[in-house]
DOMARKE-953878 format. One line per 5 residues: number of its first residue (from 1); for each residue x, y, z of C-alpha. Coordinates in Angstrom, 1 decimal, always signed. Each point is the difference from the previous one (the first is absolute). Example, Ala and Ser with C-alpha at 12.3 -4.5 7.8 and 13.67 -1.06 7.14 Angstrom:
1 = +12.3,-4.5,+7.8  +1.4,+3.4,-0.7
// end
This chain:
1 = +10.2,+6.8,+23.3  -1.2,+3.3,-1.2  -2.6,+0.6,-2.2  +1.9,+1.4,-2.9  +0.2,-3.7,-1.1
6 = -3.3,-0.7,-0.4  -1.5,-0.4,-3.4  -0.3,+3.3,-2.5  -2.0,+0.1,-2.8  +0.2,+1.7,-3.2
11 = -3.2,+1.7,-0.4  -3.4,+0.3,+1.8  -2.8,-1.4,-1.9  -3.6,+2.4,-0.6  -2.8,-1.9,+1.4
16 = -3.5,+0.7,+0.3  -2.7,-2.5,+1.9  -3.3,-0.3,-0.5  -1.6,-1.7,+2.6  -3.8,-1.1,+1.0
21 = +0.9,+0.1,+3.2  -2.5,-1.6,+2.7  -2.0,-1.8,-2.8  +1.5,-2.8,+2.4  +3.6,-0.8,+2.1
26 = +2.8,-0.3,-2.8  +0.5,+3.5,-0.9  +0.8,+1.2,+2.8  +2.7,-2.8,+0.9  +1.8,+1.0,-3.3
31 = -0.2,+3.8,+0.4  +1.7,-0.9,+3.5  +2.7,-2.3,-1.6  +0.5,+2.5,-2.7  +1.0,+2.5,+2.6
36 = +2.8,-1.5,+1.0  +1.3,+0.0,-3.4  -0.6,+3.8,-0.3  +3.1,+0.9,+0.1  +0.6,-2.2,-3.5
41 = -2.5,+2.3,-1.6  -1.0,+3.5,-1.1  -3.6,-0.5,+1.4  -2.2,+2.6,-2.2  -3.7,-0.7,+1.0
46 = -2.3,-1.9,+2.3  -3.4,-0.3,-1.7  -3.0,-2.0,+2.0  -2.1,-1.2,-3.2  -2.7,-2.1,-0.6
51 = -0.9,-3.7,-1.0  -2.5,-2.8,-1.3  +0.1,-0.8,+3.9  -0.2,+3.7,+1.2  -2.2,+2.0,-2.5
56 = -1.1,+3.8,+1.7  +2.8,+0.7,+1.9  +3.3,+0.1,+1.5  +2.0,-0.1,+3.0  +3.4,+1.9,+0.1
61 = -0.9,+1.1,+3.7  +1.6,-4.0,+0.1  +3.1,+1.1,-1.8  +0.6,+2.7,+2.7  -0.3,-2.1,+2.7
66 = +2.6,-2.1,-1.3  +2.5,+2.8,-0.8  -0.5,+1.5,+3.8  +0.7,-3.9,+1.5  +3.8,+0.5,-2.7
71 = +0.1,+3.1,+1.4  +1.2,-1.9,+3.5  +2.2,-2.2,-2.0  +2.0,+2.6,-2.8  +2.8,+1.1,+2.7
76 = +1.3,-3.5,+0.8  -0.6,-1.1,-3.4  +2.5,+2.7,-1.6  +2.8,-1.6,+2.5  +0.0,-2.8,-2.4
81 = +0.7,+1.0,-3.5  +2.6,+1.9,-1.3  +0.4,+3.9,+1.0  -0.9,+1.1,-3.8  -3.2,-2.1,-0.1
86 = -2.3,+1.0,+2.6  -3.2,-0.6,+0.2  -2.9,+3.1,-0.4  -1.7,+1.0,+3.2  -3.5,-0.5,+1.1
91 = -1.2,+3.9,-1.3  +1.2,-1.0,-3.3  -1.6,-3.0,-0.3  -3.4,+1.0,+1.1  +0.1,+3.6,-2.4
96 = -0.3,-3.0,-2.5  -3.2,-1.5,+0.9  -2.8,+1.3,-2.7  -3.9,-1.4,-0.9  -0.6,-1.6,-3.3
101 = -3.8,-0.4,-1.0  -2.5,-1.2,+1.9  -1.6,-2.0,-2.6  +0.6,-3.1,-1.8  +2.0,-0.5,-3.5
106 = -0.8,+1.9,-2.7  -2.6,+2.2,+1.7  +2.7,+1.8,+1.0  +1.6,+1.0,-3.4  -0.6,+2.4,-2.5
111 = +0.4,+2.9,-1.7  -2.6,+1.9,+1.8  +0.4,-1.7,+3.3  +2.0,+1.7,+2.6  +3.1,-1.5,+0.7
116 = +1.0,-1.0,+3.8  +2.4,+0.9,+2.4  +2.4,-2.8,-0.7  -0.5,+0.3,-3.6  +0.7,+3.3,+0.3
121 = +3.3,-0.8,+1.9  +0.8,-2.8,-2.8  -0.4,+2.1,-2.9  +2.3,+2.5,+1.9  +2.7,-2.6,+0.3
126 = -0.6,-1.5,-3.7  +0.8,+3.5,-1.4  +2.8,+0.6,+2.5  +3.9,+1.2,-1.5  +1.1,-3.3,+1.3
131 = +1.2,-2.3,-3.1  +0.1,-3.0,+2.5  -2.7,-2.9,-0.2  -3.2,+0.4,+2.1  -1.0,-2.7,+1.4
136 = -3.8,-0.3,+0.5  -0.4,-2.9,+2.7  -3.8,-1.4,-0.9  -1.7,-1.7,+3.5  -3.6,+0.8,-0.1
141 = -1.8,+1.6,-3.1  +1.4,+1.9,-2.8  -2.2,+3.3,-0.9  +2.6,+2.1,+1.9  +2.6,-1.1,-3.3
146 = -2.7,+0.5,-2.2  -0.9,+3.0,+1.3  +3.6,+1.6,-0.2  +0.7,-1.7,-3.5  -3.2,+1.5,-1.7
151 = +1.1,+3.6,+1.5  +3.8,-0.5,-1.8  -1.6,-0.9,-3.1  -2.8,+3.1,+0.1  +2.4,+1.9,+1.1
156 = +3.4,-0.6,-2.3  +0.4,-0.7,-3.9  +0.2,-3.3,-0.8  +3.9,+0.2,-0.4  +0.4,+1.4,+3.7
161 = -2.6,-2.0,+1.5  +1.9,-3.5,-1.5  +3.3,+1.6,+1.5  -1.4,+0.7,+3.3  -1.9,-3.5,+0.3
166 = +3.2,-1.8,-1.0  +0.9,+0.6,+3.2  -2.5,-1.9,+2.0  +0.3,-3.3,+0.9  -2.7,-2.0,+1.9
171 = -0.2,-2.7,+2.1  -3.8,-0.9,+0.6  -1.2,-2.9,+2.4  -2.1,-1.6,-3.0  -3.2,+1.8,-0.6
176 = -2.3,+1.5,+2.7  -2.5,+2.3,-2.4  -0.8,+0.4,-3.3  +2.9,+2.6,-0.6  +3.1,-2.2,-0.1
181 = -1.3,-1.6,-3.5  -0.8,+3.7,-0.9  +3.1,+1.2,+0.3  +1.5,-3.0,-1.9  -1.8,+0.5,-2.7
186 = +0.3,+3.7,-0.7  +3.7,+1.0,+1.6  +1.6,-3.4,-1.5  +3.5,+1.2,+0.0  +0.4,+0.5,+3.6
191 = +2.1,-2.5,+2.1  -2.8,-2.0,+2.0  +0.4,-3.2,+1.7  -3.1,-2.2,+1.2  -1.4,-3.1,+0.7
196 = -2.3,-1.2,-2.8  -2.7,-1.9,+1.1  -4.0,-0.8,+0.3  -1.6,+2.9,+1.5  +0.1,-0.5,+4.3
201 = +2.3,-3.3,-0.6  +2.9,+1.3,+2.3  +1.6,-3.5,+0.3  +0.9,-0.1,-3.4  +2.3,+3.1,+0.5
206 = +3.7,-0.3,+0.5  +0.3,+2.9,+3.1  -2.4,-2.4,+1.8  +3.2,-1.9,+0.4  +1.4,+1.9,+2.8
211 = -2.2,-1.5,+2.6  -3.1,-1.7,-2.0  +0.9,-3.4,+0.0  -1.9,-1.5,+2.8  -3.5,+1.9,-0.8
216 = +0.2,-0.6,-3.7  +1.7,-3.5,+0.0  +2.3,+0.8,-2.6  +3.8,-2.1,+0.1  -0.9,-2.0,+3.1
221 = +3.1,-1.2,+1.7  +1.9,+2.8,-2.0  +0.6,+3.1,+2.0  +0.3,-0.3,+4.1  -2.8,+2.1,+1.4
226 = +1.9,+0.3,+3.2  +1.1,+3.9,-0.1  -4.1,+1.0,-1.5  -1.6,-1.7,+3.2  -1.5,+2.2,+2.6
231 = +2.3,-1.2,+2.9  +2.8,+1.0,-1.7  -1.5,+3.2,-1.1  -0.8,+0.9,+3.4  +3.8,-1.3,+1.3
236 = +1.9,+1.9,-2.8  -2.1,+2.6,-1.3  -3.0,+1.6,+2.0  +2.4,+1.3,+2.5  +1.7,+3.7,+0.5
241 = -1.8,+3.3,-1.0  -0.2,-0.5,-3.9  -0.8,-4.2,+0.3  -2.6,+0.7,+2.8  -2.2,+1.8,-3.0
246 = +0.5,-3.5,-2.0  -4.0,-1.5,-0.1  -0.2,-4.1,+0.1  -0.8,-1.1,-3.8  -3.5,-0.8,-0.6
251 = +0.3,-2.3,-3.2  +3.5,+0.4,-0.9  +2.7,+2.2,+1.5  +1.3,+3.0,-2.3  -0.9,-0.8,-3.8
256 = +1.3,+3.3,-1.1  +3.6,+0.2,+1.7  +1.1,-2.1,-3.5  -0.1,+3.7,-1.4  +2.3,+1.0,+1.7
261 = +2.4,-3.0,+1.3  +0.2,+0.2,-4.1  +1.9,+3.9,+0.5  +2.1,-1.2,+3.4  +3.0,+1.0,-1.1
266 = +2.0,-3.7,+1.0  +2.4,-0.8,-3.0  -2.2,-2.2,-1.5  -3.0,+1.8,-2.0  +0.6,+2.1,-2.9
271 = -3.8,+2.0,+0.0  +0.1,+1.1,-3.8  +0.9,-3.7,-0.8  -3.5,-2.2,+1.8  +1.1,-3.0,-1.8
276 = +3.3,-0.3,+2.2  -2.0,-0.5,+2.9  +0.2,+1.7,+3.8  -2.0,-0.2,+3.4  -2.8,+0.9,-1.8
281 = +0.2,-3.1,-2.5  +0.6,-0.3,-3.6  -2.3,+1.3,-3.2  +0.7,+0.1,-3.5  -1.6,+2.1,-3.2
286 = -4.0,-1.1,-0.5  +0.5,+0.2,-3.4  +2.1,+0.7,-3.3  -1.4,+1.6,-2.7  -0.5,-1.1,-3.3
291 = +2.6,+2.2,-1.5  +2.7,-0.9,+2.4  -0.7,+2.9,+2.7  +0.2,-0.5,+3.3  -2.9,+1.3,+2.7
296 = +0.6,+1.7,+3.1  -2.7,-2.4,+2.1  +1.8,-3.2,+1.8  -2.3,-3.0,+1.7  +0.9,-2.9,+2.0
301 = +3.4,-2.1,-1.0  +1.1,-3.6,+2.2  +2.6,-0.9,+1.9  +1.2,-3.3,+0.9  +1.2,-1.0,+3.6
306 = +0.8,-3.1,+1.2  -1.0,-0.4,+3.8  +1.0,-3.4,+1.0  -0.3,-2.8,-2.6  -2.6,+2.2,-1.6
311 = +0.5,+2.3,-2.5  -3.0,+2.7,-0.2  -0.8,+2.4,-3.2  -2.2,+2.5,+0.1  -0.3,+3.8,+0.2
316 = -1.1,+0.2,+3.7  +3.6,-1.5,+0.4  +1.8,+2.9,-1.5  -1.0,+2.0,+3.6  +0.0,-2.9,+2.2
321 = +3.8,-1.3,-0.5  +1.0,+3.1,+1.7  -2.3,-0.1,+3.3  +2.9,-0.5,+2.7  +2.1,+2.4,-0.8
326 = -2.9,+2.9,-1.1  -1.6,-0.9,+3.5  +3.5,+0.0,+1.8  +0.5,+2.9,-1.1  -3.4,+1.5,+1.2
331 = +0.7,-1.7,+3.5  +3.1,+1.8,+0.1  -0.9,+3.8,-1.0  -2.8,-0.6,+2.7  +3.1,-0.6,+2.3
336 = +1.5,+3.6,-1.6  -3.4,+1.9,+0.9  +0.5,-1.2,+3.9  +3.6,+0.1,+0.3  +2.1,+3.3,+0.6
341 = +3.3,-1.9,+0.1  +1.9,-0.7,-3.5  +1.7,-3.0,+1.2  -2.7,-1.4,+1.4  -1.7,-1.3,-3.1
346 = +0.5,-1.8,-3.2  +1.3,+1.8,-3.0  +0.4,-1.0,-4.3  +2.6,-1.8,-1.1  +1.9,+3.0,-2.4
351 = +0.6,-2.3,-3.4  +3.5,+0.8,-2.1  +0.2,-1.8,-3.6  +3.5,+0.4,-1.7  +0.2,+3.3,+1.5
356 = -3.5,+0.7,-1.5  -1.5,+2.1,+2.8  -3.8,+1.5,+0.7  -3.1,-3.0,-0.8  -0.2,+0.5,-3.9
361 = +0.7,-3.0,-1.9  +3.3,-0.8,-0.4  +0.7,-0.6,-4.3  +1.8,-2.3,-1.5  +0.8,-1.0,-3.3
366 = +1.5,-3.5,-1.1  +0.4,-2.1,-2.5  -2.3,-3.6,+0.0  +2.0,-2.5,+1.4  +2.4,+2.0,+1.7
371 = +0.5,+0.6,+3.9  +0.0,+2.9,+2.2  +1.1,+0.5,+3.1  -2.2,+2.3,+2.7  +1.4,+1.5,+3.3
376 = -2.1,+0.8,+2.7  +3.0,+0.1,+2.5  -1.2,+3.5,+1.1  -3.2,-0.4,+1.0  -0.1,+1.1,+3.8
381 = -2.8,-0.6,+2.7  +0.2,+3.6,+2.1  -1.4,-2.1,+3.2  +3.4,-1.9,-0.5  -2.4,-3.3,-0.2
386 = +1.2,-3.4,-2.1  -1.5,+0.2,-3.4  -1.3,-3.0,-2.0  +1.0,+0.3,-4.0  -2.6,-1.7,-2.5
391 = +0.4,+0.0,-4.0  -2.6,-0.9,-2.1  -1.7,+0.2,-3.5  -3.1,+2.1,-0.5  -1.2,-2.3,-3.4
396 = -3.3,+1.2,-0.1  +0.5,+3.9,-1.1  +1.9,-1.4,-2.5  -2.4,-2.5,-1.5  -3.0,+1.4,-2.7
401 = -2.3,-2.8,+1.1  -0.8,-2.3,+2.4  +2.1,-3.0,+0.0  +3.4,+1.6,+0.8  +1.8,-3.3,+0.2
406 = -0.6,-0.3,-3.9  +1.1,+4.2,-0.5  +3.1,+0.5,+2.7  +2.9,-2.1,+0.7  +1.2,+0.0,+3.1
411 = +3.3,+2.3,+1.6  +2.7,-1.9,+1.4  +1.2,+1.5,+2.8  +2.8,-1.0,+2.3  +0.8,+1.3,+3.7
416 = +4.1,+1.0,-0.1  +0.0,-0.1,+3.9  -1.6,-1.5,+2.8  -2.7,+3.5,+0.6  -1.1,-0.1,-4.0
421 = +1.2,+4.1,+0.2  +1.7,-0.9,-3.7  -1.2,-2.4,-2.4  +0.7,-1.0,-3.5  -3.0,+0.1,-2.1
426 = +0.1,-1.5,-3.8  -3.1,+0.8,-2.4  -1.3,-2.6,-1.7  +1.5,-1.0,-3.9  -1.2,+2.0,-2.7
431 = -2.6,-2.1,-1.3  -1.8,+0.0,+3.4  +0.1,+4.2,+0.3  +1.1,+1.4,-3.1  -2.9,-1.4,-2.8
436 = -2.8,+1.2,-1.7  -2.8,-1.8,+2.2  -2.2,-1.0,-3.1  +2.5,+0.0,-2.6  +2.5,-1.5,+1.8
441 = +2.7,+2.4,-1.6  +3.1,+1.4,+1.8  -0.3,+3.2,+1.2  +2.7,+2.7,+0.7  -1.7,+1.1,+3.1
446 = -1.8,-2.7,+1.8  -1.9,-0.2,+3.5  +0.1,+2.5,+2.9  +0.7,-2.5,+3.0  -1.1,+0.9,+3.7
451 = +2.5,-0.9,+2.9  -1.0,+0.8,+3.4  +1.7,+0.3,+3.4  -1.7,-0.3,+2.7  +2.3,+1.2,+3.6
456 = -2.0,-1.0,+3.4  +1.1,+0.8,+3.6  +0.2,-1.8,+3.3  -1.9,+2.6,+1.5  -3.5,+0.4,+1.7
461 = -2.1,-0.2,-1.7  +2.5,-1.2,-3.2  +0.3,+2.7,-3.0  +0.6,-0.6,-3.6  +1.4,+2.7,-2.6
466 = -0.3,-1.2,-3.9  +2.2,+1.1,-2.7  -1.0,-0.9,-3.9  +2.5,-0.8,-2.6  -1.0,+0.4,-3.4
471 = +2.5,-2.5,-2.5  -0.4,+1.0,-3.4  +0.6,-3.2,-2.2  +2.1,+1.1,-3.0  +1.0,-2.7,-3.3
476 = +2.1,+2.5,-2.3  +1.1,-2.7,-2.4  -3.1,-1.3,+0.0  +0.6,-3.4,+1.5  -2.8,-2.6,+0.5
481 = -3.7,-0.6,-1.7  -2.0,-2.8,-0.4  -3.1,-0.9,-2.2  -2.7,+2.6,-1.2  -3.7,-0.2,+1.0
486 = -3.2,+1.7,-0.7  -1.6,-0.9,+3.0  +0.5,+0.1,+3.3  -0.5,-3.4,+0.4  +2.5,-1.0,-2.5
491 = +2.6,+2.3,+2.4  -0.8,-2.1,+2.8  +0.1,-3.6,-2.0  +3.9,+1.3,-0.5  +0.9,+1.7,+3.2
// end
């Protein structure tokens, strides 16, 4: 094996983290799983901030102690990614760290209040050549953004400072100050996904899914807890240089890693598209304006998984289908951070789609009815382990509402041989993906169909590598159609 056949990726994404580090466990257990996705990302600032639960000050002393415990781990974990997609070292890491304010909210912005060191450091990055997105990663308080967005639009006419903020994407672990509605209201263009949700009323949120099940006693019997108790955090995780720095969870165990598990560059998210769902769950636009435009802000959507002879729907379940293999995969970079030896530890599954290469969605356009076949012959595992090949439908980013049984027909898809590397897959007929949903009319372009193949190895602990395929619907002679409505109830009487 050598590791020039481990995975590449096409691009580094910008991130930024804001983090009220200390206000209790959690954010220190996701800045140490973060790091060993570092080498996934173009890490641009560190910022200890404030909180409704830590109000006059902040601790990034915390942050350096975690980036000297990766500091023992960075070697061994560059022996176990490709040659071209190291990770950063320790120095690097740590010239990041920066103070936001030491004061609550909106205290801490205005015109004629002086802006911190991590705003500072934000605004620096907002106004940066780069053209690429940056994403702001939201896990304590939000004056720091507010901070940085009010200098942009002192600082810049209105036509450069919309340029410049259409570049900023957020991802905020609901809202911990009085800024996060603040910014909403006055920047409402920019691309910001969060939780919606009575003030303080966490277990409402959909990123409480990763490991909030069993203290908010949401989806009982629905997700296995197994891989989020403490025994198996102290087995799997709290071991090595890097996992030694991992605290035990106080109420539940890292709230903000959804953030970033929504980045993790896997095959299966698409960040600029929240309502095709990820690691980090599934959101969809808050609202639609009046006259037909779209905003930028995206809240909770629901998935529905069926554990058992249960099915479960909600929005915590758009995080929690994915725990084994997100915590697999955590257990297994731990294993990278203590192991100097390639071969002696798991690596991805490499995916290969109809000689579609890389982790962006493979695209495919067919007509309703038809049937396509899909090739995954040349997927490789680099550790030489047996793979396991599973198909399946994605309905919900394709529904506009709830009751996706009533919106999406089902794919039919067929294994071709005994592994499932190549299947047939037929769309449904054009009257189930190629009307007008209210009107019921034929359409020449009809719904955008998510297929997803999921590839898991044998080995220890077991990985899995996703890979998205995006089946446009097409009905060019306008086949199909059924009976008008006004309502959507009438559209549901004839589905």
């Amino acid at each position: 094996m050598a590791a020039e056949q481990l995975q590449t990726y096409a691009q580094k994404p910008r991130v930024f983290i804001l983090s009220d580090i200390s206000n209790e466990p959690e954010d220190a257990e996701s800045l140490c799983r973060y790091l060993l996705y570092a080498n996934q990302f173009e890490t641009e600032g560190l910022v200890a901030c404030t909180s409704t639960w830590m109000k006059n000050k902040v601790c990034q002393q915390d942050m350096e102690k975690i980036i000297d415990a990766y500091a023992g781990a960075v070697e061994n974990l560059n022996r176990h990614v490709h040659p071209e997609w190291q990770y950063p070292n320790a120095e690097h890491m740590r010239g990041l760290i920066r103070k936001g304010a030491e004061t609550y909210g909106m205290s801490a912005v205005g015109t004629d209040t002086l802006i911190s060191a991590g705003g500072q450091l934000l605004y620096d990055r907002i106004v940066a050549p780069s053209t690429q997105p940056l994403w702001v990663l939201c896990w304590g308080g939000t004056n720091t953004l507010a901070q940085a967005l009010l200098k942009v639009d002192d600082n810049f006419e209105p036509e450069d400072s919309k340029r410049l903020l259409s570049r900023i994407r957020v991802y905020a672990i609901s809202d911990q100050d009085d800024s996060g509605a603040w910014i909403r209201n006055n920047f409402p263009d920019i691309f910001y996904i969060v939780s919606v949700h009575g003030w303080n009323q966490y277990g409402m949120a959909a990123w409480t899914g990763i490991s909030g099940d069993r203290y908010y006693g949401f989806d009982q019997g629905g997700p296995d807890f197994t891989k989020m108790e403490k025994t198996w955090i102290k087995e799997n995780i709290q071991i090595g240089p890097l996992g030694s720095a991992y605290p035990d969870y106080l109420f539940i165990p890292e709230g903000d890693t959804p953030t970033f598990l929504y980045l993790i560059q896997n095959g299966l998210g698409v960040p600029e598209c929240p309502e095709y769902g990820s690691w980090g769950g599934r959101y969809s636009r808050t609202d639609v304006s009046a006259d037909g435009l779209n905003s930028n802000h995206y809240s909770d959507a629901v998935d529905r998984v069926k554990v058992s002879d249960r099915t479960y729907t909600s929005n915590h379940a758009t995080i929690w289908r994915w725990r084994d293999a997100f915590q697999n995969d955590f257990a297994a970079r731990i294993k990278w951070s203590m192991e100097p030896e390639l071969a002696k530890a798991n690596h991805h599954p490499v995916i290969n789609i109809n000689d579609f290469k890389g982790l962006a969605p493979v695209q495919i356009t067919a007509e309703a009815g038809s049937t396509i076949t899909l090739d995954a012959s040349a997927t490789y595992d680099p550790d030489g382990s047996k793979l396991t090949f599973k198909w399946w439908h994605y309905r919900e980013p394709t529904a506009t509402q709830w009751l996706v049984d009533l919106e999406v027909a089902e794919l039919s898809i067929k294994k071709l041989d005994d592994e499932g590397r190549k299947v047939e897959v037929t769309l449904p007929p054009p009257e189930k993906c190629a009307v007008e949903l209210m009107s019921r009319k034929p359409i020449a372009q009809g719904q955008l169909l998510h297929l997803i193949l999921e590839v898991t190895d044998n080995g220890k602990p077991s990985l899995t590598s996703y890979r998205r395929v995006l089946i446009q619907a097409t009905n060019k002679d306008l086949r199909g159609g059924g009976n008008a409505a006004n309502a959507i109830g009438d559209v549901m009487k004839n589905l």
